[in-house]
Each structure stands twice: as structure tokens, then as C-alpha cells.
C-alpha positions in Angstrom: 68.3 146.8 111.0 65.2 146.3 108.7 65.2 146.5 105.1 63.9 149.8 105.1 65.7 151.8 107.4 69.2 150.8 105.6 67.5 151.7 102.1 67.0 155.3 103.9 71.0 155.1 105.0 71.9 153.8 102.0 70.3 156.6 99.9 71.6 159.4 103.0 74.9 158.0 102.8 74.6 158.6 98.0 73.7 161.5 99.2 76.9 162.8 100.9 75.3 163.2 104.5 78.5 162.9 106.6 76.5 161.7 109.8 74.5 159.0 107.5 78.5 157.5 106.7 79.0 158.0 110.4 76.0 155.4 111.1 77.2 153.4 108.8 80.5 152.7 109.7 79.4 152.8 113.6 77.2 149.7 111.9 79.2 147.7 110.1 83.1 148.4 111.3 83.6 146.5 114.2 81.8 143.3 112.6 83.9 143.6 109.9 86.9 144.2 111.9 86.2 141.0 113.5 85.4 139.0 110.6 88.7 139.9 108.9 90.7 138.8 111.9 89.1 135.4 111.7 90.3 134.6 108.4 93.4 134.0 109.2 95.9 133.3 111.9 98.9 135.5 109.8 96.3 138.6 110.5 97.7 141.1 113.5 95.0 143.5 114.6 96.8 146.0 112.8 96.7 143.9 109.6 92.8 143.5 110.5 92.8 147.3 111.1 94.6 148.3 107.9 92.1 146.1 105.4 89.2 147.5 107.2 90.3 150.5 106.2 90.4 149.4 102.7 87.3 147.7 102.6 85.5 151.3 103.9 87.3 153.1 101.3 86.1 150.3 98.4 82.5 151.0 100.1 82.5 154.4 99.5 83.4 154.1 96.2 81.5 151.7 94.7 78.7 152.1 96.9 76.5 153.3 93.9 76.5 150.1 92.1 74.8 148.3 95.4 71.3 148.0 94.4 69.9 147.5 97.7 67.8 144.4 97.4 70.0 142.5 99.6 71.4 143.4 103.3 74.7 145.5 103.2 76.8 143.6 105.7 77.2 140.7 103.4 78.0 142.9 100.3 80.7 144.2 102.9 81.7 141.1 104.2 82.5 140.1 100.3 84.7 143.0 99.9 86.2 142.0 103.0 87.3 138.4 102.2 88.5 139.5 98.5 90.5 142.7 100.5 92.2 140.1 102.9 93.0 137.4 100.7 94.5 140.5 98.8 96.3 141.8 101.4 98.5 138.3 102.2 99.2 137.5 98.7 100.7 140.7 98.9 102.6 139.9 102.2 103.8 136.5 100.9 104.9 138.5 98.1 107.0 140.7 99.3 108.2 138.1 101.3 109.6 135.9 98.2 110.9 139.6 97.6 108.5 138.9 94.1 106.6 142.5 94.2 104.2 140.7 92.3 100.2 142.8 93.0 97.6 140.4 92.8 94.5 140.7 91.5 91.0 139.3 92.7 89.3 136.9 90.8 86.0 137.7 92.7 83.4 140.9 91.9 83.7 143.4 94.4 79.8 144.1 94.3 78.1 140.8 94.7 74.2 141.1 95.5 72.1 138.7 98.0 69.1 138.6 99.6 69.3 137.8 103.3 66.8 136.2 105.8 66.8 135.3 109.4 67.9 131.7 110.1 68.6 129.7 113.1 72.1 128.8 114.6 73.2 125.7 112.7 73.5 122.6 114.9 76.1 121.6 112.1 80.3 120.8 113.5 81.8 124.1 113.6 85.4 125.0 113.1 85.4 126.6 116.3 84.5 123.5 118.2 87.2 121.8 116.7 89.4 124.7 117.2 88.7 124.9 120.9 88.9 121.3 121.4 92.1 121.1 119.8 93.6 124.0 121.9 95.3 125.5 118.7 93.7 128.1 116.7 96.9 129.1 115.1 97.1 125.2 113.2 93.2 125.3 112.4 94.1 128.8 110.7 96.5 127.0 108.8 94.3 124.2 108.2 91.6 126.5 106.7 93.9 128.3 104.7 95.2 125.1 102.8 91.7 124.5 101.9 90.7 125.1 98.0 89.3 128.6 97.4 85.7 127.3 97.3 85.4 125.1 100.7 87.1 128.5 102.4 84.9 130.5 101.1 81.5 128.8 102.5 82.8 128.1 105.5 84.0 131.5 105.9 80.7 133.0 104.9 78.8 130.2 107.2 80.6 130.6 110.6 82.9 133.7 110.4 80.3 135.7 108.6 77.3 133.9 110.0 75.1 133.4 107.2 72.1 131.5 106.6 72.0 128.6 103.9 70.0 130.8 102.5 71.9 133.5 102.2 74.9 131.9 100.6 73.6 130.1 98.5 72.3 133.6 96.8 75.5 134.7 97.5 77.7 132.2 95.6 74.6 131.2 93.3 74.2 127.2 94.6 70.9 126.0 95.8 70.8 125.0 99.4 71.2 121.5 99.2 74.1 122.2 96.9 75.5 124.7 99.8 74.8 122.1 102.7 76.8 119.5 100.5 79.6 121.2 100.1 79.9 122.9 103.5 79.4 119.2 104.7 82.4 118.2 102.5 84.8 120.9 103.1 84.1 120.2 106.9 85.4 116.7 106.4 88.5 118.0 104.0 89.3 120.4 106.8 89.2 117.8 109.9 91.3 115.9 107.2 94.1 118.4 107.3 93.7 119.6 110.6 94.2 115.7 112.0 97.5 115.4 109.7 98.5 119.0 111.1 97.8 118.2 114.7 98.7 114.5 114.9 101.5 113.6 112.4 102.1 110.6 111.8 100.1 109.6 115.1 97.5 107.6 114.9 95.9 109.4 117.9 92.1 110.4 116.6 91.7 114.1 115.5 89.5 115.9 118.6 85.9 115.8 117.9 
């Protein structure tokens, strides 16, 4: 969708036009959907389901304060990533039998600008995920990671976004983005080798 024709939903949809909402989440569900379901192996489709539903509700809301400069799916996929990490603190939680409600450290209304960009030929999680025949352990793997390294590679290969566009997103330069993404990749094979292999000496799939 061009700039310009999701300004026009954008301002149908602050305008209360039910079948301007209806285009938008027709849009933007599903992706999210999937996107949320990625983050984590602990996620049942119903748990993806259930913080969709809670993202759309936090878009409605606070759709207002999104200033339109930058392409919607990103602001959503934001709320997204806050809603799920939400969503299994509270599950771990109430698991310890704690009750404790977290709260997110991260905005809710982030602004980027976005930009076509070519598929990265960098090493994907996915390739190693494949390789390795266990996307439940890589899940785990990712989830052991520090907040920051999650959240670029999240935002690079579950969300899909440029260098370009994270970098406006978290507020790095590029080469600051590539970096770290370049590091995280090597903390996560780290973890995911120990996780696979044990105390085995057998290389990490690559």
C-alpha cells in the first residue's frame, strides 16, 4: 500500500468509518497474527489469536497519536512484540502462582519511516532452525537472548524489515543495526549449539 492511500485509511478509519477499520484489519491481521506466533514457541494459535486481539484493540485506541509519517504495519508490529512479551510474563506468572501484571518498558506508539529493501543474504534464524530440525529449542534459544538482540532480530526476520527501517525504529544508524544483528546472530548460534549439542562437541548446524 503507498504512502498515500494509508494516509486516506488512516484519516477514514479517525473518522469512525466502520468499513475503513474493516480494511484495515483485513490489512494488517493476519500478518500480525503470524508475526506474533513466531515470537515464541510457548505461543498456541489461540494465544497468537487472543494478543491479536489486544493489539487491535490498543490500535483503536491510540490510533490518534500515529502521525502517519511512517508505514502502519511496523507501528503495529511494535505493539505486537510489547503485547506478547506481555502476555507470557503474565503466563509465567500465574504460573509461579505470583499474580504479579507486568508492565512494558517500551512506548506503545513508536514512529518510523519505511523503505523498500532487498531480502538480506545475511544467516537467518530460520535456516538454522530448519537445519537443526527443532524450532521449538531455537524458540528457546531466542527467548534466552537479552531484550535488545531479540528485538532486532525479531523486527529483521519475523517482521521483515529493512536496515533501514530499524534502525529508525530503535534509533541506531545502520552500521550500528548491522553490528548488532551480526552479534546477536553469533550469541544466538552460541546458545542454540549448547541447547542442541550438550556437552557434545558435534558442530552446531550451519
Amino acid at each position: 500500500m503507498s504512502s498515500g492511500v494509508e494516509a486516506k485509511l488512516i484519516t477514514r478509519c479517525r473518522a469512525g468509518e466502520p468499513t475503513a477499520w474493516d480494511e484495515l484489519f483485513d490489512l494488517h491481521y493476519a500478518a500480525t497474527g503470524r508475526f506474533v506466533f513466531q515470537l515464541s514457541p510457548q505461543l498456541s494459535q489461540e494465544d497468537a489469536d487472543e494478543i491479536c486481539q489486544d493489539v487491535f484493540l490498543s490500535v483503536i485506541k491510540n490510533l490518534q497519536t500515529f502521525q502517519g509519517n511512517s508505514q502502519l504495519q511496523t507501528w503495529i508490529f511494535r505493539i505486537a512484540s510489547n503485547k506478547a512479551r506481555d502476555y507470557m510474563e503474565k503466563q509465567r506468572a500465574a504460573k509461579r502462582g505470583g499474580g504479579v501484571v507486568p508492565v512494558s518498558l517500551q512506548a506503545e506508539n513508536p514512529e518510523t519511516g519505511l523503505t523498500p529493501d532487498p531480502p538480506s543474504s545475511a544467516p537467518t534464524p530460520d535456516v538454522v532452525l530448519l537445519k537443526a530440525e527443532n524450532a521449538e529449542m531455537v524458540g528457546h534459544a531466542l527467548e534466552k537472548l537479552e531484550a535488545p538482540c531479540r528485538e532486532v532480530i525479531e523486527l529483521r526476520y519475523f517482521g521483515d524489515l529493512s536496515y533501514e527501517e530499524i534502525s529508525r525504529e530503535l534509533s541506531l544508524n545502520e552500521k550500528t543495526v548491522s553490528s548488532r544483528l551480526s552479534k546477536c546472530l553469533d550469541r544466538l548460534e552460541k546458545i542454540a549449539r549448547e541447547m542442541f549439542c550438550g556437552k557434545d562437541s558435534t558442530p552446531f548446524p550451519v
